[in-house]
Each structure stands twice: as C-alpha cells, then as structure tokens.
C-alpha positions in Angstrom: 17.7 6.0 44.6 18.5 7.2 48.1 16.3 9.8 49.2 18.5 12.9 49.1 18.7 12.7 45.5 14.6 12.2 45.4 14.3 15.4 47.2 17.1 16.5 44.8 15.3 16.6 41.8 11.9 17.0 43.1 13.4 20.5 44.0 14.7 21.4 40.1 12.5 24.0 37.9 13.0 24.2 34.8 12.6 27.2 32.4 11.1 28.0 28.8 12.4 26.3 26.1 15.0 27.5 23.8 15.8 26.0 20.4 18.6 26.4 17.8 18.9 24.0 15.0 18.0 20.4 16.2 19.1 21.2 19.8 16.9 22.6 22.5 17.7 23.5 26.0 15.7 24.0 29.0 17.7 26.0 31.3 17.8 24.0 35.2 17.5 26.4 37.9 17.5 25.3 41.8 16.3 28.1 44.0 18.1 27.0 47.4 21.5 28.3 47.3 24.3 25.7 48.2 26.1 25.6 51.3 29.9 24.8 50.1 31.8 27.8 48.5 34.2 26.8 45.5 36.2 27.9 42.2 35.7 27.0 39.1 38.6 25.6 37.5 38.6 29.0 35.1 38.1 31.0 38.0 40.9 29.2 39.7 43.3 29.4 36.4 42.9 33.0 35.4 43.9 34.1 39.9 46.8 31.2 39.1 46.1 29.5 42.1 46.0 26.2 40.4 49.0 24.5 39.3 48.5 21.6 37.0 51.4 19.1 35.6 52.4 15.6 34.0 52.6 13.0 37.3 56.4 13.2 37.0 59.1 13.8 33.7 58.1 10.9 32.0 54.4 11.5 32.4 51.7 9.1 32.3 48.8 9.1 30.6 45.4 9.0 32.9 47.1 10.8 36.0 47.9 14.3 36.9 49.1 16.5 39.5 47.6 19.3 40.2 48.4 21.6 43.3 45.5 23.9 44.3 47.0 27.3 46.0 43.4 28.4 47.1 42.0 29.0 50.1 39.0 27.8 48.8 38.2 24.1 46.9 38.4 23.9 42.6 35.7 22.2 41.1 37.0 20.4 37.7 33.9 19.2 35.8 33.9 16.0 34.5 35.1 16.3 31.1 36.5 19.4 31.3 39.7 19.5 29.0 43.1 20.7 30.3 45.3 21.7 27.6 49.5 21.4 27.2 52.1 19.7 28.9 53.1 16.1 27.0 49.4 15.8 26.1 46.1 17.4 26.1 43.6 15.5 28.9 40.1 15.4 29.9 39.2 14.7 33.7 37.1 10.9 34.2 35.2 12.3 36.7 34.2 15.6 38.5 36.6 16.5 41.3 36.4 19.0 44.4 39.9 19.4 44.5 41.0 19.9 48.6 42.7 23.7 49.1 46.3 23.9 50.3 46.5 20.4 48.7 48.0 18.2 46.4 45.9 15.9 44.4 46.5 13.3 41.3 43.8 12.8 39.2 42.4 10.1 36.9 42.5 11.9 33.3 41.9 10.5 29.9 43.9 11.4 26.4 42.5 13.2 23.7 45.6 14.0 21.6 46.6 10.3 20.4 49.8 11.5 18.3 51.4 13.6 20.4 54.1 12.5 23.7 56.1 15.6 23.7 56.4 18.9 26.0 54.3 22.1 24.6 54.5 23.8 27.7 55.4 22.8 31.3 52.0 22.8 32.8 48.6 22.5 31.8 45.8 25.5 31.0 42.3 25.5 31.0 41.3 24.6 27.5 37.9 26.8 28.2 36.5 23.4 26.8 34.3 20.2 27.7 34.5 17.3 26.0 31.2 16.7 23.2 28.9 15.0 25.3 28.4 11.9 23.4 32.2 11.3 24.1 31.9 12.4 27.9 29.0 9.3 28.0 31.3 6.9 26.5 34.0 7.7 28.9 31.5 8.1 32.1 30.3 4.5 31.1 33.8 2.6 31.3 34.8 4.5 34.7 31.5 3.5 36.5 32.3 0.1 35.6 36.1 0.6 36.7 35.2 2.3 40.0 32.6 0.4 40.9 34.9 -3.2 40.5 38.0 -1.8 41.0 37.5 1.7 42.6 39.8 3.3 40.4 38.5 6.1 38.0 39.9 4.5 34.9 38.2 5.1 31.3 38.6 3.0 28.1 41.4 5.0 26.2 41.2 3.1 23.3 37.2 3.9 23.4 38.1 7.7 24.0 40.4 7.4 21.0 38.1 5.6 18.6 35.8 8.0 19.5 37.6 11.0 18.6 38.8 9.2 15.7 34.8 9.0 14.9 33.7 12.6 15.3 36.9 13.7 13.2 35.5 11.7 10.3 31.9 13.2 10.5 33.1 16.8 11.2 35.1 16.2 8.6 38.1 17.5 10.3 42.2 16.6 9.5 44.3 16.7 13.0 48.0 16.4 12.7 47.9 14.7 16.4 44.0 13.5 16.5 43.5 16.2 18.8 39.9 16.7 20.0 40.3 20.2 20.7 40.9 20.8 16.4 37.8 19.6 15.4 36.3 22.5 17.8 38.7 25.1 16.5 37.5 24.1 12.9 33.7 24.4 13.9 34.5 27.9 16.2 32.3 29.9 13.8 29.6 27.1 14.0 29.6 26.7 17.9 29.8 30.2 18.5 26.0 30.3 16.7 24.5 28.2 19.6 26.2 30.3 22.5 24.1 33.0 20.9 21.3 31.3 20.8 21.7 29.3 24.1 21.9 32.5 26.7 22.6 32.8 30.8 19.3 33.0 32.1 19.8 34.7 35.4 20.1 32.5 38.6 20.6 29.3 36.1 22.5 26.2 37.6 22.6 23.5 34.6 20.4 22.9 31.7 18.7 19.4 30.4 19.2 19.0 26.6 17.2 17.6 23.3 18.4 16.8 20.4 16.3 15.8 18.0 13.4 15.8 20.2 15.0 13.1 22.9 16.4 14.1 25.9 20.7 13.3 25.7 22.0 15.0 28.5 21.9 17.0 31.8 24.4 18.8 33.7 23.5 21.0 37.4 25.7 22.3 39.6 25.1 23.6 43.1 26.7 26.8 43.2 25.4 29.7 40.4 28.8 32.0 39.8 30.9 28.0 39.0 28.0 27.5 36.2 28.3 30.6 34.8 31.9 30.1 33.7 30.8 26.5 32.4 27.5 27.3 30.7 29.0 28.5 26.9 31.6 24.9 27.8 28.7 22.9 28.3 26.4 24.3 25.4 29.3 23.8 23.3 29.8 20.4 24.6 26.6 18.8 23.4 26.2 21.1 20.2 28.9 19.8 18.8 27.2 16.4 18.5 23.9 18.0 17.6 25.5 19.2 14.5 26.0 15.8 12.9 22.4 15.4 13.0 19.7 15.8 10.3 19.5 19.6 10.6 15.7 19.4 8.7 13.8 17.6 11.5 11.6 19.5 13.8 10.1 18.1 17.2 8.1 19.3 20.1 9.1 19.3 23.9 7.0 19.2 26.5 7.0 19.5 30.1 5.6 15.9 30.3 8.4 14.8 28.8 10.7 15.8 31.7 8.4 14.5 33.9 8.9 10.9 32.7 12.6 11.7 32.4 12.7 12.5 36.3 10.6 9.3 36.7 12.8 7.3 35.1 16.3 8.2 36.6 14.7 8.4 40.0 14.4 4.2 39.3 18.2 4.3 38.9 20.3 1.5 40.8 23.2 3.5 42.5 26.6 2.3 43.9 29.0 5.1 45.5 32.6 4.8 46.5 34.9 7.9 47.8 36.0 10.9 45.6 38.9 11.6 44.1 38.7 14.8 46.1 36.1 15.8 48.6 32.9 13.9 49.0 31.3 11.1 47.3 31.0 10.1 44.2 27.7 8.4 42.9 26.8 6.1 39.7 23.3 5.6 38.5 22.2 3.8 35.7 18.6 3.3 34.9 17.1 1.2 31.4 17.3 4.8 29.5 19.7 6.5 31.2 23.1 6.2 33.1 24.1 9.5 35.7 26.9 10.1 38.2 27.0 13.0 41.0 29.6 14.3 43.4 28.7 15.0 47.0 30.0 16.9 49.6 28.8 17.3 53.3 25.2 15.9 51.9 24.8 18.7 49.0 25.0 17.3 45.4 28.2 19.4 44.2 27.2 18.5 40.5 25.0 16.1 38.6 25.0 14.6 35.0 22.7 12.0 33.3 23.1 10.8 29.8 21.3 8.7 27.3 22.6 5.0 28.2 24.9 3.6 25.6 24.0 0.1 26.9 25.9 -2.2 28.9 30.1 -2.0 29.1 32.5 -5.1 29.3 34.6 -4.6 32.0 37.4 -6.9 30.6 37.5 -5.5 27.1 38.4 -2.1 28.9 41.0 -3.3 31.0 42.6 -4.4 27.6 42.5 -1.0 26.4 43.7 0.1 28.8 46.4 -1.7 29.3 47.7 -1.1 25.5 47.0 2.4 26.3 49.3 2.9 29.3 52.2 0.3 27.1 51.7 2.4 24.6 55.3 3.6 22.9 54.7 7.5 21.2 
C-alpha cells in the first residue's frame, strides 16, 4: 500500500467502545484537520446549490446530472441514496463534485418497478445504502473501473440484493424500493442513533457486528461527517438487525490492530475520479476498501468485509439486461 495511506491510518485514534444490540462502534477520530473545504451533499441540498436530474427525458439508469451551484466542492458519499425523478439511485462511488460545474455520475437503481416521473429532480434521501449492499456494489465497480475504467455496478446484483433484505426484514414494496424497508424499520433504526452518539471532533467510525469487524467509513473534514454519522449508523444497523440478537462478544483494541495490519497488505490499483482527485481500490484476503483523494489528502475511506472474488463477465451481463431493460 503506497505510503500515504500507511501514514494514513497510522495517524487514526480510535475511541471507547459503544454497543447496542449485536453492533458496536468505535468512533474514528483523526486529529489533523484536512486541508480541502467541502459540502456535504445535505449541506449542499438544504442552501439549494445542488441541482440533481435524470441524464436527459428518457433517463437512464446508472447516470445522472447533477449541476453544483457552490462556490465550494459537494462530497456525495458512496452509497448515498438520492431520491425522485424516474427512479430512486444510489452513487457507485464517492465523488468530489467540481463547483461551478456540471458533472454525470455513475449511479445504481434501487427502485426496480418504478420508470416514471415523481418529481423533476432528485433530493437527498437523508439515507446510505445498508452496508452489506454498499460491499456488493463497491465489489462489481472495482472490478469495472479497474478493466474498464468506468464506475459501473452489477444492477442485477443490487437488485437481488434488495430483493434479499426485503425478504428478511420482512418488508412488502409496491416498487422494491430500498428506501421502504427503512421507513418500515424507522422506529427500529432510530434506537441505534440513540445509542450510537456524535462524539465531538469524530471523523468516521469502524463497526462490529457480531464481534467481527464489517465495515469502516472516515472522512477528512469533521462538519461533512456530522451530517453523515446518523446515515452511516443507520447504514450498517440495518444489517445488524437480521442477526442473532442473543449473542454477545468482546472487542478489543488488538483486534483493530490486526485489522490495520491486514488492510495495510492490500494490493491497490487507482484510476481518475469521477470528480476531483483519485480514486483508489484495495483489496486484501479479509477485506476489500476504496478511498478518494484530492491534492494528496484522503477525502474519504471505506473498508468492508471481502465478499470474495467477482466475475467480471457475469456483471457485464447484468448489466447489459439492466440498461435493455423495458419498465
């Protein structure tokens, strides 16, 4: 791993452990502040300064446009869920959008039954995708950008996915819309954002579930994470809830240690952002990251449990069949 990202993580603390259910949390702080000054894509959508529609009337299904107004750049988190238009959509990768600039996105559906206009452009959902779904995703576009350098994802793997959590959550959508099965479990979710709190100066967290480590998420700049801390606990407590709720476990800092040891091991490959910067792609035997990168700061990083290996081919038939696809 190139040594910007070993000094990287060697600079991460960590904070005490906090537990609800079969989820735990250690809150990620990083006590140099970053350099490059952003929005969040709430922040951006409440001062309307983003504007965010289908590619053109007909629409297609994993691109956007979205026009940022701001004198400053939008950070749009990978997996963040934008919400109206023909569709609702998830982002495939984290994006630094450029100000006073017009960008189209790579996006990925999570309302299979529904081709039709709710509203003209797209709002922030105030949502993340559930992280097991955000690993399947992040896992067919390293393979796409790193053979084809397009940020494609699997859309039939997203779908079959969703399809997937509906059952467990037990959850009927009249469009399969990932975005129902969090309204049906608001009461649920809102338990762990109470039990999950800020801690001041926080920048990401690292995440257990069932006493193994499934996820982390940092981001450089402090006032962007605050607007997507309750996103993010929400994210990967929606998929801690499926779990045996009756088994207890013990975390340790060792624990992270040998976590840090092992995505440090990570081969990497890199290729230009959508927006600003670079954009990495790690994947270690345990774990599989990505991180975007702008004048030599890491903008944000995530790491998730690896799902294994991907076939390349099998995607692009998804895909395909996705983009054919008659609503």
């Amino acid at each position: 791993m190139d040594d910007m990202f070993v000094n990287y993580f060697d600079g991460l603390e960590f904070g005490e452990l906090q537990q609800f259910g079969v989820m735990g949390i250690l809150p990620v702080f990083k006590r140099k502040s970053g350099n490059n000054g952003y929005l969040s894509l709430k922040e951006a959508m409440i001062q309307d300064l983003l504007k965010i529609t289908e590619l053109n009337d007909s629409g297609a299904v994993p691109q956007l446009k979205v026009m940022n107004n701001s004198e400053l750049p939008v950070l749009i988190l990978d997996g963040e869920e934008l919400m109206g238009a023909k569709q609702n959509r998830i982002v495939n990768t984290s994006i630094l959008l450029r100000e006073k600039f017009e960008t189209i996105i790579p996006v990925s559906c999570v309302e299979q039954g529904r081709w039709s206009y709710t509203s003209k452009n797209f709002q922030d959902s105030d949502r993340i995708a559930n992280s097991y779904l955000r690993n399947v995703k992040s896992t067919s576009v390293k393979q796409s950008v790193e053979s084809t350098g397009e940020y494609l994802s699997d859309q039939g793997a997203v779908w079959d996915e969703i399809h997937k959590l509906q059952d467990k959550m037990e959850v009927n959508s009249p469009t399969s819309a990932l975005g129902d099965v969090y309204d049906a479990k608001s009461i649920d979710l809102q338990e762990f954002v109470k039990a999950f709190k800020l801690m001041e100066g926080q920048k990401g967290l690292l995440v257990f579930v069932d006493g193994e480590i499934i996820g982390l998420d940092v981001v450089s700049n402090e006032s962007a994470y605050k607007d997507l801390h309750e996103k993010l606990i929400k994210s990967y407590a929606l998929d801690s809830m499926v779990q045996d709720k009756n088994i207890k476990f013990n975390i340790n800092i060792d624990m992270v240690h040998e976590f840090i040891k092992e995505i440090l091991k990570s081969d990497e490959s890199k290729n230009e952002s959508v927006g600003y910067g670079l954009d990495y792609r790690f994947a270690s035997k345990l774990y599989t990251g990505s991180s975007l990168v702008y004048k030599n700061e890491v903008i944000h990083v995530s790491f998730f449990k690896s799902i294994g290996d991907y076939d390349i081919r099998e995607m692009n038939r998804h895909i395909t069949r996705a983009n054919l696809r008659q609503y």
